[in-house]
N, C-alpha and C positions, 0 to 999 in steps of 0.2 A: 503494500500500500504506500506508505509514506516513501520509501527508496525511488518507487516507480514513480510517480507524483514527482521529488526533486528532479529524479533525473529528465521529466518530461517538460518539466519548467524550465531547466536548463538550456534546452536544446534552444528555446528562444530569449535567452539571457548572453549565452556563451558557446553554445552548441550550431550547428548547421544552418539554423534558422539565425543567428543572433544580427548580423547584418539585415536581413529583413525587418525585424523589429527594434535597429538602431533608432532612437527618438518614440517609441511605444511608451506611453502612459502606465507600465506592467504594474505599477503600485493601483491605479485606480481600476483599471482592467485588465486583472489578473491570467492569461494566457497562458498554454501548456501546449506543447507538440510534438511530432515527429516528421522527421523528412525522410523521404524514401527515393531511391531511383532504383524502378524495374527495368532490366536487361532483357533484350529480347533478340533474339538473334536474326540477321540481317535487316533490324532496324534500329533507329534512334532508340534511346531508353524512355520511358515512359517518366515523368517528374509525379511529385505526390509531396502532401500537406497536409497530415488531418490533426487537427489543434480544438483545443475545447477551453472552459474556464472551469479551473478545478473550484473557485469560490463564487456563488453567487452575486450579483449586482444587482442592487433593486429587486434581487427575488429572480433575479432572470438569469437562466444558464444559457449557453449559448452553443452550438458545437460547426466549425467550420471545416471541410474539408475537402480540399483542391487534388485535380489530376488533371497531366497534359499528356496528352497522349502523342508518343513520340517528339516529347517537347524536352529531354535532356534530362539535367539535373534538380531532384526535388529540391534543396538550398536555395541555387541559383534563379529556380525557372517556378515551382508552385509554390514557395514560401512568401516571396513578393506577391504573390495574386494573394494568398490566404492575406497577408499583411494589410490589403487595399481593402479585403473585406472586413479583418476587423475594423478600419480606422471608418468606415461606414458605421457600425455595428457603437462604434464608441462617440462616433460625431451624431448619432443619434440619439443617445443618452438610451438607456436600460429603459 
């Protein structure tokens, strides 16, 4: 629980995600993920982002998760997309 939890938090503090969510509000909304790239053979890899909010906001949880298919690296390529959704998600208040 709690291990998994830091370490999912991580990812967008200092982990794979953490450039995407350079300038992220993480104190006011609290954000957790993982970044993935699936390999598929004779093609691009598939990118991927699925991020949640381990603590409530205004009562409201949230869960976002990006895939590009054949679109590279999950970091690079679905963590900025997830990051555009939350900063939606956050500009709109809970």
């Amino acid at each position: 629980g709690r291990y998994l939890r830091s370490a999912l938090e991580g990812v967008v503090t200092e982990g794979t995600g953490a450039g995407a969510f350079r300038g992220f509000d993480l104190d006011a909304w609290p954000v957790a993920g993982k970044t993935g790239t699936a390999e598929v053979y004779g093609k691009q890899a598939t990118a991927w982002f699925a991020s949640y909010m381990p603590e409530p906001v205004a009562g409201h949880r949230y869960v976002v998760v990006v895939r590009v298919d054949q679109g590279g690296e999950g970091g690079r390529v679905a963590a900025p997309i997830g990051r555009a959704v939350w900063d939606a998600i956050a500009h709109r208040g809970a």
